[in-house]
Structures are given as structure tokens and as C-alpha cells.
N, C-alpha and C positions, 0 to 999 in steps of 0.2 A: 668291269666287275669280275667279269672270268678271270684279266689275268691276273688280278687281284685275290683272288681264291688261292691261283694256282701258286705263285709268290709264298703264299703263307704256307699252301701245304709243303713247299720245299723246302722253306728255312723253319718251319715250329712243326713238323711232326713229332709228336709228342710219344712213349712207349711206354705201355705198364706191363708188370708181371702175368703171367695168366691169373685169370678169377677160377680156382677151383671153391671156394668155400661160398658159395650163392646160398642164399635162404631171402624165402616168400614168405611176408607174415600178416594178417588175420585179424581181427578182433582185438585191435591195438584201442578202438573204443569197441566196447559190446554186443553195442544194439547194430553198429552196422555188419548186416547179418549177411548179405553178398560175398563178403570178407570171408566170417566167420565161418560160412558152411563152403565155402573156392577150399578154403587149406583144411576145412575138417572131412572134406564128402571129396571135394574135385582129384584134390591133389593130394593126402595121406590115405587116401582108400583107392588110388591109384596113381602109385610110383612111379609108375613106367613114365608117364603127364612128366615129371622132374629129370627124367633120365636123360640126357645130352650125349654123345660122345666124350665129353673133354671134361664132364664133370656129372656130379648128381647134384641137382637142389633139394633142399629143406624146408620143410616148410612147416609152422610156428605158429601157433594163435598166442598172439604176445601174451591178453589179458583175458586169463580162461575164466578166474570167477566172473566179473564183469560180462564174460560172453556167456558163460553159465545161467546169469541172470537178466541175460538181453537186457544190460541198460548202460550206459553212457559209461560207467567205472563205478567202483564202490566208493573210494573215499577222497581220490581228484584224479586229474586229468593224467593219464599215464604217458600222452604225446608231449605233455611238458618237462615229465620228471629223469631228462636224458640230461640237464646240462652238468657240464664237471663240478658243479658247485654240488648239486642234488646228489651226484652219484659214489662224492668223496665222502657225503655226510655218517652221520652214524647211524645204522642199522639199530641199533639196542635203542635208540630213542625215538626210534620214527615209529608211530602206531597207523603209519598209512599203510593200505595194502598196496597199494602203487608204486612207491618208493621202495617199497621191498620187492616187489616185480622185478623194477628197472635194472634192480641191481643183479636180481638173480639173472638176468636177461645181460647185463651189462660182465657179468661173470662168464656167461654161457655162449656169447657173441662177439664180445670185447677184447679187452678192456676197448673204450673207446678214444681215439686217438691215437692204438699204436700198432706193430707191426701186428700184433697176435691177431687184430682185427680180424673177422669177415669181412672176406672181397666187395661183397655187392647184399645189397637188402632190397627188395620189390616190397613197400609197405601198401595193404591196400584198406581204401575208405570208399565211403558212400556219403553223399551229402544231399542233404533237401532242398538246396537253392540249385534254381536251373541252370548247370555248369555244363552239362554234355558229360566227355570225355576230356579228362586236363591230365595234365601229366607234371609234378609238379617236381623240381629240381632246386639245390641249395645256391649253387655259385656256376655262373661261367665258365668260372677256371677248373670247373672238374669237367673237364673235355670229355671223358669216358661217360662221366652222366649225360651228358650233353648232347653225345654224338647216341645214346641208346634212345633218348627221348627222340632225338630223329627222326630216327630208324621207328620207334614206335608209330611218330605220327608217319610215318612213311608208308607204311605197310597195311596201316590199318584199314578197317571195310566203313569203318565211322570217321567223323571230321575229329581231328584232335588241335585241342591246344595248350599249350607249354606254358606251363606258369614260373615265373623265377622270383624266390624272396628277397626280399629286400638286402641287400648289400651292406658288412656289417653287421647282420642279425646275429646273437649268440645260437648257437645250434644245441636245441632242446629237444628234439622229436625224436621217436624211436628209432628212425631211417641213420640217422646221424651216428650211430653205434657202429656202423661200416665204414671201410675206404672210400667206397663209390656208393651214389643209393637215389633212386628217386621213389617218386609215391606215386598210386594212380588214384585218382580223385573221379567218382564218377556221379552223376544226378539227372534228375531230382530222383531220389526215395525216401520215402519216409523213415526214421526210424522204428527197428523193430519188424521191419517188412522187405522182403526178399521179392527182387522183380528178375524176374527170369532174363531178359533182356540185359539190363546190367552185367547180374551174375557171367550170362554169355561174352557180354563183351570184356569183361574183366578176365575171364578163363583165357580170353582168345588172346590178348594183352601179354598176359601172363608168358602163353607160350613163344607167344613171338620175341618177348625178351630174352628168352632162355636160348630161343634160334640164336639172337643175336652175341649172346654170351659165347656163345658153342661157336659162330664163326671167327668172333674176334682171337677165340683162343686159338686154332687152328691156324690161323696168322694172316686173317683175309685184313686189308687195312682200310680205312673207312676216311674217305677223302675231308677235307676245307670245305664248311658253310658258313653261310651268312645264316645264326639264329633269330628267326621271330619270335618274341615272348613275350608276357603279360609280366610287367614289372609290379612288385607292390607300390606302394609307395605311402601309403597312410589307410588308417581306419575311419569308418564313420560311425559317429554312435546315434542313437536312436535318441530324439527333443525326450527331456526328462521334466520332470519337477521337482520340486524341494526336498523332497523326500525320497527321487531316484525312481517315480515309478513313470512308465512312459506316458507321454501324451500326444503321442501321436504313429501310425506306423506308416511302410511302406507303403508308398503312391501305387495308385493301380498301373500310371504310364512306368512306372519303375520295375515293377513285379515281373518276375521271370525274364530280364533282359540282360545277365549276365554277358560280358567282356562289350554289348553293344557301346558305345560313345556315347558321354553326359557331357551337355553343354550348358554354360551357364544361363541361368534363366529353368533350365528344365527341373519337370517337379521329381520331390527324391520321400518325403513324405508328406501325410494327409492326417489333420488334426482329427481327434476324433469327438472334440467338441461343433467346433465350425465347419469341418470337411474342408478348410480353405488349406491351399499348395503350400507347402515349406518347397522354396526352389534350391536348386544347386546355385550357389555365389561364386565360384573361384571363376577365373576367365580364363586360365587352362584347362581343357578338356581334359575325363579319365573313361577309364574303362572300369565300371564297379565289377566286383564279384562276390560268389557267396553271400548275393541278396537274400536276406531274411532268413539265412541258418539259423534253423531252430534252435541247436546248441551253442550259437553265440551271443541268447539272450543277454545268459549270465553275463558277459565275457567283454558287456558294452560294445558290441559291434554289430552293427544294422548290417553295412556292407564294407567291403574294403575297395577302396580306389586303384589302380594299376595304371600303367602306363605300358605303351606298345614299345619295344626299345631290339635296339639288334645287335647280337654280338658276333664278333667275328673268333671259329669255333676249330679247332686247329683240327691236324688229319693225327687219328690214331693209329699204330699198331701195336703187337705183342710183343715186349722186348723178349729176345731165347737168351 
């Protein structure tokens, strides 16, 4: 396997531009308040927190009314409203206050997809299901995402794990406005509710990404790994009725076992008629995750399935 690393690090090192243009952003949904008070309190009420050698970062509360009102968004999801379809649409017809964000954001960050870009975006969330610390990334092939999420779970004082979306996905979320971008995903908190802990471990996150921005630029070069990562691969929705309302939720052996392994036979929900197991069917094992996020009632999603998958993750440096 070593020489197999070393192989790749010599023939695919891969170079990008320096990242001077970084921006840390907040409140991209409302209510997660961790977020909203890191880039209002932590990090704009103290600079110096952004300041690098080789760069200063920014830092953003995407969606200030929504944080204004601690709640979810005003009039839809502002992590959907990035894709090029949404962001080419017309302003004069859109009466969503999100859509008119994205853009002002997609004006102010963007355009997205091209050189004018921001380097790197740090998007941060809090979620309800019991996740830990994830770190959550678009593709493989962005080696500089790849190698920071690393570096994050490398460094860190907490376990971390690397979530990769699904392969394919159109890229929708506010992170996706940038060259390079991952998200830090952290849980369980409630919406609305600020846990010191999180907060801590998101600020600590934060700066150690900014470390690693600051080395890359300076021309340290960051070797060939084998990536372990939590692959999507489907969603699960919650037993409905005819009418779409549920009937039944998460199992208790299900509750709080975020990326553990579901095998088949094992219970995923509990009728709330009978109390009898709805079990897992498939005879491939997954890894669920974002068990029973509160904000994915709507969204028809109990939990989402994943798989463990490994990519081989080439060596970066700073092209001069």
C-alpha cells in the first residue's frame, strides 16, 4: 500500500493557485445558532481569529433575516437555492427572500463556476441527529477539499468523519459558490440552542482550517492518501399513509446510531399503532446517517443510507 501512495504521489501531484480569497460562513440555515454566533461573536468581533500570514478570511452569515429570526429560513431552503438553474432565474419574479440572497451572495462570492470565484468557503451547520463531528465534501476529485478534510480529521481533539455526496449530484448548496469548499456538520443540537461544546469545537475547526490554508499557501505540500468516507447512496423516508402522514418513527435500537452498520433484519422503525419492528430489507449493509433530523420531516427523509468507500487522494501543492 505504501508503495502504492508513493507511486501516485509522484506521478498525480496535483498544483493549485494560492487561496487568497477564504470566507467562513454562518447562518446559511437560521436557527443553527453555533454557526450564527462563530462568524457574528467569534470571528467578526475578532479579526485577528481570520488573520493568516498569506491571507485574511471573511466571514458571512449567508442568511441574516432567517438568523435574525432563529428559524430554519423565511421562505425556502437557502442550501438549495445555489444551483445554476436557480441562480440564472429572474430576480423581478422571484418573491422568495432566498432566492434573492443566493444571488446577492452568488454576486458577492461568485459568480459560481468561474475564475472570479472565491478560493475556498468553510460553510458551518449544526444538526439534531447524532452525527459527532463530519466534515462533509462534494467530489473526490477536488483533492484540495479532500486533503483539508484530512488535515481536519487529522489534527482534531474530537473523532471526525468525512462524509462524501453522492457522485453525480447537481451541486446546490451555498459551499458550492467557491473553487474549493467543504462544510462542517456538527451534532446533536437542537435547533435554536447554542451548546458551548459544539460552538468550541466548530471555532477550533475553523481555525485549524485557516492553519491549513496558510501552510498550503506558503508551499508546504501535502502527501497521497487513501480516503475513508461515508458515501451517500440513497434516502430513507419515514412508513406514511394515504394521506402522507406518518405512521410510524424511528426505532429506539435505530435512535442516535448515526454511521454505525444496518444489517438486514435490523429494526429502522416502530409503528405507533402496534409498536411492532418495520426491519431493514436490503442484504447490503449501510451506514445511516442524520437519523431523525428534525428538518428533514418535510424533505421525506427519516435517515439517509451511506456506504464506507475509499478513494485514492493525490499529493497537493501550490502552483508559483
Amino acid at each position: 500500500m505504501g508503495d502504492k501512495l508513493t507511486k501516485l504521489q509522484e506521478e498525480h501531484m496535483a498544483s493549485f493557485a494560492p487561496l487568497s480569497r477564504v470566507v467562513v460562513t454562518g447562518g446559511t440555515h437560521g436557527d443553527e445558532l453555533a454557526g450564527v454566533y462563530l462568524v457574528q461573536k467569534g470571528l467578526v468581533k475578532q479579526p485577528e481569529f481570520l488573520h493568516r500570514e498569506t491571507f485574511t478570511a471573511q466571514a458571512i452569515v449567508a442568511n441574516p433575516e432567517a438568523s435574525r429570526k432563529s428559524c430554519r429560513f423565511v421562505d425556502t431552503d437557502l442550501n438549495r437555492c445555489f444551483t445554476f438553474e436557480s441562480l440564472s432565474s429572474s430576480t423581478a419574479n422571484s418573491s422568495s427572500y432566498e432566492i434573492r440572497r443566493a444571488k446577492e451572495l452568488n454576486h458577492l462570492l461568485g459568480p459560481k463556476g468561474s475564475n472570479e470565484a472565491v478560493d475556498f468557503i468553510c460553510d458551518l451547520h449544526t444538526t439534531t441527529a447524532n452525527m459527532g463531528t463530519c466534515i462533509i465534501v462534494d467530489s473526490e476529485k477536488d483533492y484540495l477539499s479532500c486533503q483539508a478534510a484530512h488535515y481536519l480529521k487529522e489534527v482534531s481533539t474530537h473523532p471526525c468523519r468525512i462524509l462524501l455526496m453522492k457522485s453525480g449530484t447537481p451541486t446546490f448548496s451555498m459551499m458550492s459558490l467557491a473553487k474549493h469548499y467543504l462544510t462542517l456538520e456538527i451534532g446533536p443540537a437542537p435547533h435554536g440552542v447554542i451548546r458551548a461544546d459544539i460552538y468550541n469545537t466548530m471555532k477550533m475547526l475553523v481555525g485549524h482550517l485557516l492553519d491549513f490554508i496558510d501552510q498550503f499557501n506558503k508551499g508546504q505540500e501535502f502527501p497521497a492518501f487513501n480516503m475513508d468516507c461515508f458515501q451517500i447512496e440513497r434516502k430513507f423516508d419515514y412508513p406514511r399513509d394515504e394521506e402522507g402522514q406518518l405512521t410510524a418513527c424511528i426505532h429506539p435500537k435505530l435512535q442516535d446510531s448515526d454511521f454505525k452498520p444496518l444489517f438486514q433484519g435490523d429494526p429502522i422503525f416502530q409503528s405507533f399503532v402496534s409498536e411492532d419492528s418495520i426491519c431493514y430489507e436490503a442484504q447490503d449493509p449501510i451506514c445511516p446517517i442524520f437519523i431523525n433530523e428534525a428538518s428533514y420531516y418535510s424533505k421525506g427523509i427519516a435517515f439517509w443510507g451511506t456506504k464506507i468507500q475509499t478513494f485514492e487522494i493525490a499529493s497537493i501543492k501550490v502552483s508559483i
